[in-house]
C-alpha positions as CSV (number, residue, x, y, z in Angstrom):
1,X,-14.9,-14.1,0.1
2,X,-16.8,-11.4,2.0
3,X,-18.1,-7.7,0.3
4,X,-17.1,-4.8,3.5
5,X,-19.1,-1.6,3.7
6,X,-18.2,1.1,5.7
7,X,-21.4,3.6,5.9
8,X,-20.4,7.0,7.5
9,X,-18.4,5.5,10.0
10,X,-16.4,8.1,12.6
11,X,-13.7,7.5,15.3
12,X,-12.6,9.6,17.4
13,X,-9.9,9.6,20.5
14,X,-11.1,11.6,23.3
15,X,-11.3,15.3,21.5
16,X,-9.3,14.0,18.5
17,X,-11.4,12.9,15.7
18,X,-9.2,10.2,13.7
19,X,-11.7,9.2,11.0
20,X,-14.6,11.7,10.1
21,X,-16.7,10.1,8.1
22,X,-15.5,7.3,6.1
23,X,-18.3,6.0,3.4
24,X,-16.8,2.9,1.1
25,X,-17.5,-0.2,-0.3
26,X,-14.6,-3.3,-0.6
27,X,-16.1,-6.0,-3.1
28,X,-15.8,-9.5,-3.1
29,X,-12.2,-11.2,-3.2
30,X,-10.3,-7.8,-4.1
31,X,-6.8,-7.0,-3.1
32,X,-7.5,-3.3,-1.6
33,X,-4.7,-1.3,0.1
34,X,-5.0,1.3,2.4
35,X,-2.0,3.8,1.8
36,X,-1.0,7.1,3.2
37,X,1.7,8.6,5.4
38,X,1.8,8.3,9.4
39,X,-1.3,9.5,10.9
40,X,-3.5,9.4,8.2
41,X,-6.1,6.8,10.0
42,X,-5.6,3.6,7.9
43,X,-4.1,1.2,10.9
44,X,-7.1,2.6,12.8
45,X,-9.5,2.0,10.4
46,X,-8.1,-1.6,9.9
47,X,-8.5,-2.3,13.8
48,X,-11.8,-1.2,13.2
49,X,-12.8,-3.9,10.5
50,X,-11.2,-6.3,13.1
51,X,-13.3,-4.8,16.3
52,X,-10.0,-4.2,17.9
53,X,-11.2,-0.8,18.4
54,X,-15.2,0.6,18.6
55,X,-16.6,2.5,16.3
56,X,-17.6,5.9,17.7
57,X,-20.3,6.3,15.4
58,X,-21.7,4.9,11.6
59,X,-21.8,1.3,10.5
60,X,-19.7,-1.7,9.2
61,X,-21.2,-4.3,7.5
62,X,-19.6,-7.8,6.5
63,X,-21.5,-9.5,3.3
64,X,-24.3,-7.2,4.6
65,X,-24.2,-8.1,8.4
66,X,-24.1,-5.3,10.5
67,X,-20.6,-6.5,12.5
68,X,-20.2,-2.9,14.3
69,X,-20.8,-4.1,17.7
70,X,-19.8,-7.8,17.3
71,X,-17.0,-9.5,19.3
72,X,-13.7,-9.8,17.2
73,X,-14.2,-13.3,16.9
74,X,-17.4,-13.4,15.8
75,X,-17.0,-11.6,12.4
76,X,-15.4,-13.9,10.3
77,X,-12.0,-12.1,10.1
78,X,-8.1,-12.9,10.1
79,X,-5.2,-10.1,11.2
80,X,-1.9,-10.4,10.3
81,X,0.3,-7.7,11.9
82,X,3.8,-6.3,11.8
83,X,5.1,-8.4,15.0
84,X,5.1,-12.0,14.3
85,X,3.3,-12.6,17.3
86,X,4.9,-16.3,17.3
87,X,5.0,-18.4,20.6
88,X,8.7,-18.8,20.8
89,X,8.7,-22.6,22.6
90,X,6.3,-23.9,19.7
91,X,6.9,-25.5,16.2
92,X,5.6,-24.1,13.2
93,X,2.8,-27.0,13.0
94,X,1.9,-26.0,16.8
95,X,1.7,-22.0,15.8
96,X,-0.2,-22.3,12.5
97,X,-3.0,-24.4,14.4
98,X,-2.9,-22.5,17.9
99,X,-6.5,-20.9,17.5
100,X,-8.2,-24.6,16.3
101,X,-6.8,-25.7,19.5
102,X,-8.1,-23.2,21.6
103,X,-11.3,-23.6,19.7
104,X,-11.0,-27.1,20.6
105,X,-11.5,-28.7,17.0
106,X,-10.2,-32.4,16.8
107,X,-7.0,-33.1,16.5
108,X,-7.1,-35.3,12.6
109,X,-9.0,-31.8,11.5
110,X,-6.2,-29.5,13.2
111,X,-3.5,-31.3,11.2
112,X,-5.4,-31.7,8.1
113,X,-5.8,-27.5,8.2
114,X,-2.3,-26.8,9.1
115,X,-0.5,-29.4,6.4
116,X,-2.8,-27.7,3.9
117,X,-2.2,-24.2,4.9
118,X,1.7,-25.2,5.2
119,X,1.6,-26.4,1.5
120,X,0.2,-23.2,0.0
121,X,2.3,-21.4,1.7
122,X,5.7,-23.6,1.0
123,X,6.1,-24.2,5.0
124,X,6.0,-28.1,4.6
125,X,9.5,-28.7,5.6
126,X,9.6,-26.6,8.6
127,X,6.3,-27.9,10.2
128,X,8.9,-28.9,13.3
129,X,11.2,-26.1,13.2
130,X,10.7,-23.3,16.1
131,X,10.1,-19.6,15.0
132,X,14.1,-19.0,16.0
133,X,15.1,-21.5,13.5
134,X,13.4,-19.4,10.6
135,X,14.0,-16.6,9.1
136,X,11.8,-13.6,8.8
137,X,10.0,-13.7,5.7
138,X,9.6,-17.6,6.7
139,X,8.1,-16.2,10.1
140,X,6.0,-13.8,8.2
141,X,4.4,-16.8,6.4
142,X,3.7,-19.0,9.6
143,X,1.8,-15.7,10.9
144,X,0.4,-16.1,7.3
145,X,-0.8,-19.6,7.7
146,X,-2.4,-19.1,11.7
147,X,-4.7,-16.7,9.6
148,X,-5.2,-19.2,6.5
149,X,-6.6,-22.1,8.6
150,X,-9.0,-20.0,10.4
151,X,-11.0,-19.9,6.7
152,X,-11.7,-15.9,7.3
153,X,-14.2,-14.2,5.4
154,X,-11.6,-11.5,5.6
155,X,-7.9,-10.9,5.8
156,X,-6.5,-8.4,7.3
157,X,-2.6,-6.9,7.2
158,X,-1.0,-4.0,9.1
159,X,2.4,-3.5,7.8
160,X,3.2,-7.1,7.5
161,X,6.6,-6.6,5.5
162,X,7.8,-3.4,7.2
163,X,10.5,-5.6,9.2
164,X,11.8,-7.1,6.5
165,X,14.7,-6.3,4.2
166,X,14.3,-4.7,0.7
167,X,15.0,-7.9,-1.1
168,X,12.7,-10.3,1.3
169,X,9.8,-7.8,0.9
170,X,9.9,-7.8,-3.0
171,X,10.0,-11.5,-2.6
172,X,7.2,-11.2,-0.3
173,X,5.2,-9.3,-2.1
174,X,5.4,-11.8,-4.8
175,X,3.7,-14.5,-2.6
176,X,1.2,-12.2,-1.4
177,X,0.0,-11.8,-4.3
178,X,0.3,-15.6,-5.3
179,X,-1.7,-16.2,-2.4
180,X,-4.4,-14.0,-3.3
181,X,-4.9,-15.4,-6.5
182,X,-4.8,-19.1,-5.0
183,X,-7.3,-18.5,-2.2
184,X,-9.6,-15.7,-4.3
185,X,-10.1,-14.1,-0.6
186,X,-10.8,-10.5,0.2
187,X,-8.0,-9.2,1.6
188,X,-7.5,-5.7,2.6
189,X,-3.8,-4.7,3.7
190,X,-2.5,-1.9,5.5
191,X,1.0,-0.1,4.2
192,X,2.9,3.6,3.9
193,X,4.7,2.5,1.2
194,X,3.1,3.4,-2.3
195,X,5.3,1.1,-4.1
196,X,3.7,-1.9,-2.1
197,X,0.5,-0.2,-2.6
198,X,1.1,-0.1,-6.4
199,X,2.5,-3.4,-6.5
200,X,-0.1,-5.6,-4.8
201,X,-3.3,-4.0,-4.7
202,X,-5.9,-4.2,-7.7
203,X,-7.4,-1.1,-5.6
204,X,-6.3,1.4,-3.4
205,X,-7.6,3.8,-1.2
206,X,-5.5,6.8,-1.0
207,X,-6.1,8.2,3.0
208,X,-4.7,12.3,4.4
209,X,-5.6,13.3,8.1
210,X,-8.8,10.6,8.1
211,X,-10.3,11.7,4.7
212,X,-10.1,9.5,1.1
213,X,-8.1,11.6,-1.0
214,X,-9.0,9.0,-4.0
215,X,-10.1,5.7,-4.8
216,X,-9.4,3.1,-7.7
217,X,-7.2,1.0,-9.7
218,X,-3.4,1.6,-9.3
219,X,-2.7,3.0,-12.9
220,X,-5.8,5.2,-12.6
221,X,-4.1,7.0,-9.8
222,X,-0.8,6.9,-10.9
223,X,-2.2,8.7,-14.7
224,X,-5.1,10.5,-13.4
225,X,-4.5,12.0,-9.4
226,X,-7.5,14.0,-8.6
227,X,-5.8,16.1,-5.7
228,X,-2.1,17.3,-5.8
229,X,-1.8,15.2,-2.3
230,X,-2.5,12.3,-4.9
231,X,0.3,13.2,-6.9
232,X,3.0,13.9,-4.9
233,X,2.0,10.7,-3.0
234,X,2.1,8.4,-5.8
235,X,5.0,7.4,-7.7
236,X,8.7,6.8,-7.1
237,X,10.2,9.2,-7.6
238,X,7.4,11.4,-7.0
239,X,5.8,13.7,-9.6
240,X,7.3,17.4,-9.7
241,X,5.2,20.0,-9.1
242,X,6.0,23.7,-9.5
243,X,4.4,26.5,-8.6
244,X,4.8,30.7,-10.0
245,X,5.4,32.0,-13.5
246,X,5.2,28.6,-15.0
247,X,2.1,27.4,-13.6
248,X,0.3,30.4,-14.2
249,X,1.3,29.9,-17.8
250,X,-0.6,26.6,-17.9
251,X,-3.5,28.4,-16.2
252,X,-2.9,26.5,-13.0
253,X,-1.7,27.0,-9.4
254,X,0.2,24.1,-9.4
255,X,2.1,22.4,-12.5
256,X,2.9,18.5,-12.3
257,X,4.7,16.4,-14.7
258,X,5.8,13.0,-13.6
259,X,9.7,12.4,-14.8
260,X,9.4,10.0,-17.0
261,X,7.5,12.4,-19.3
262,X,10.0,15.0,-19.3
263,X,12.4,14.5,-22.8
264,X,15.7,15.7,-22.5
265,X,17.2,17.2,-25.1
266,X,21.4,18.3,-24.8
267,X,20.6,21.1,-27.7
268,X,16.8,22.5,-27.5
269,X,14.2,22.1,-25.0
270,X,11.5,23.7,-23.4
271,X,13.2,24.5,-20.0
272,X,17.0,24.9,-19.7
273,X,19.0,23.8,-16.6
274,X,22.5,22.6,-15.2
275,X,22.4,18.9,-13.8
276,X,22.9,19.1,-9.9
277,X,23.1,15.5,-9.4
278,X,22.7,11.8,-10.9
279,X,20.9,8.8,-9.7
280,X,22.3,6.0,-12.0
281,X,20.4,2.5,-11.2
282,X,21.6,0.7,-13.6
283,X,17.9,-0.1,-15.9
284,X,17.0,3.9,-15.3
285,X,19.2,7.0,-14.5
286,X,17.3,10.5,-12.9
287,X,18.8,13.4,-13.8
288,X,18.2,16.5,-10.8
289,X,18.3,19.2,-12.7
290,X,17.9,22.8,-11.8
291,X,16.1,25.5,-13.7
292,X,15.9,29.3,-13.5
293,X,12.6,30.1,-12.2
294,X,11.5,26.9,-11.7
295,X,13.6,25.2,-9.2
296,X,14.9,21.6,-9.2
297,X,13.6,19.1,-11.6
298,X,14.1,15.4,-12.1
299,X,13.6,13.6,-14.9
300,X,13.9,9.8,-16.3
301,X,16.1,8.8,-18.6
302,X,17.9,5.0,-20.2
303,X,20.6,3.8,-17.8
304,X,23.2,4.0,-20.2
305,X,22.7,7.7,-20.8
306,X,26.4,9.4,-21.1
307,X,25.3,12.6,-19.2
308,X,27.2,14.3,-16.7
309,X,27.0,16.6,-13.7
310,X,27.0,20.4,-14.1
311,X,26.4,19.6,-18.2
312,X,23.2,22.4,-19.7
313,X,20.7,20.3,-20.5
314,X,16.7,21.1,-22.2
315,X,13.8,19.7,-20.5
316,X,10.7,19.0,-22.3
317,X,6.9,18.1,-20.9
318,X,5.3,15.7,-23.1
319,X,2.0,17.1,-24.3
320,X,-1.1,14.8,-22.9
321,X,1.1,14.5,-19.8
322,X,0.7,17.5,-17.7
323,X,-1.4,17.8,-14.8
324,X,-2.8,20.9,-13.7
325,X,-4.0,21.9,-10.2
326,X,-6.4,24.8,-8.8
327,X,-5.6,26.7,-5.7
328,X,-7.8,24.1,-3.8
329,X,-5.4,21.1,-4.8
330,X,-7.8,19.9,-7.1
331,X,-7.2,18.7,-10.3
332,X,-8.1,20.8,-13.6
């Protein structure tokens, strides 16, 4: 396990300036996840932590060694990134234990690593296989496991399930976190998608156009976004968030209400509106419904709900559940 600290650190591309100051502390053996959309600097600032790029200016510290201008090598950490990166020609066993050889450790302590990393992560049986003869969340695992027997202080992961389908990265996910658990490493993993943010990660740190939007536990941001960019990030389906007459009323220049704290009522309600649409997925159903004044609105209701397009419907925010925002996208 390894405490990272990032202490004012900047990047910058030419003219462009990526990251402009990031200042954070990762503790010892957490899960943290670096989430935002395309461009918001958290693959950069992961190739950072790994050296694969320089840091223009600041410092990065690993269990308080100043690793800013260390070799990649030298720091103690493990990427895993979206390409497999497997050699083709070579078993599983010969993957996994590629960088011992090349370190040159013998060979009884190369296969000792590589049937241990192999058992945690359920590769035993396909030590002989080549990377063809796998599939892809198998593949995923063997990248895994050429990290695992390197004993990192770190673990790093850029996108690692992005090439995956749905149901192999759910499943994925589910052994990530296993693995995490098992090994009680500090891993810090790289993703766009919130739902994999909110799923694995015991912290997250929320990134927009190189800045930290917010910091924390994954309910914390989910109840309590401090920016309206945290909110409308956050959450699938994401929060609603109106603007106007209604706002105003609440003293805000932006409303949000998430929609599973919207009531609907067929009789009464708060807001009246004609369903547009229905999402029906079976254990939930989302109702789109629009609203004079207002605009569209979606809210959460049982799967087995009987309601039907074009139906008037009432629409009711549940008080304690209402976010406000200033002009500044601030929370209030």
């Amino acid at each position: 396990m390894a405490k990272l600290e990032y202490i004012h650190v900047r990047k910058c591309f030419d003219q462009t300036t990526v990251l402009p100051d990031i200042s954070l502390t990762i503790p010892h053996g957490s899960f943290t996840v670096f989430v935002g959309p395309s461009g918001c600097g958290k693959s950069t600032l992961l190739r950072l932590t790994a050296g694969l790029e320089d840091v223009t200016s600041g410092t990065l510290k690993i269990d308080d060694q100043d690793v800013t201008d260390q070799r990649p090598t030298a720091r103690g950490v493990a990427m895993v990134f979206q390409s497999y990166a497997l050699y083709p020609h070579m078993n599983v066993a010969d993957n996994i234990g590629f960088a011992l050889k090349m370190a040159k450790l013998p060979k009884e302590d190369i296969r000792r690593k590589v049937a241990a990393a192999a058992e945690t992560l359920q590769l035993t049986p396909y030590l002989s296989r080549k990377p063809g003869e796998l599939s892809g969340g198998q593949r995923q695992r063997v990248a895994i496991g050429r990290a695992i027997v390197r004993e990192p202080k770190v673990f790093l992961f850029d996108e690692p399930l992005s090439n995956l389908d749905a149901a192999l990265r759910t499943q994925m996910r589910v052994e990530l976190a296993q693995l995490h658990e098992r090994l009680g490493a500090t891993m810090i993993y790289v993703t766009h998608d919130q739902v994999e943010a909110m799923t694995l990660a015991d912290r997250i740190v929320v990134l927009n156009k190189g800045i930290i939007e917010q910091l924390g536990a994954p309910l914390e941001l989910y109840a309590k976004p401090r920016t309206l960019f945290v909110a409308g990030f956050i959450g699938s389906p994401k929060m609603n968030l109106f603007t106007g007459k209604v706002a105003e009323a609440a003293g805000a220049h932006t409303l949000g209400v998430r929609p599973e704290h919207l009531d609907v009522n067929e009789k009464g309600g708060e807001w009246r509106g004609e369903i547009q649409f229905i999402e029906r997925l079976g254990s939930d159903t989302f109702l789109h419904v629009k609203v004079p004044d207002i605009g569209l609105v979606v809210a959460r209701t049982e799967g087995t709900t009987l309601n039907n397009g074009g139906q008037t419907i009432g629409l009711t925010p549940r008080p304690g559940f209402v976010h406000r925002f200033n002009a500044e996208g601030m929370a209030i």
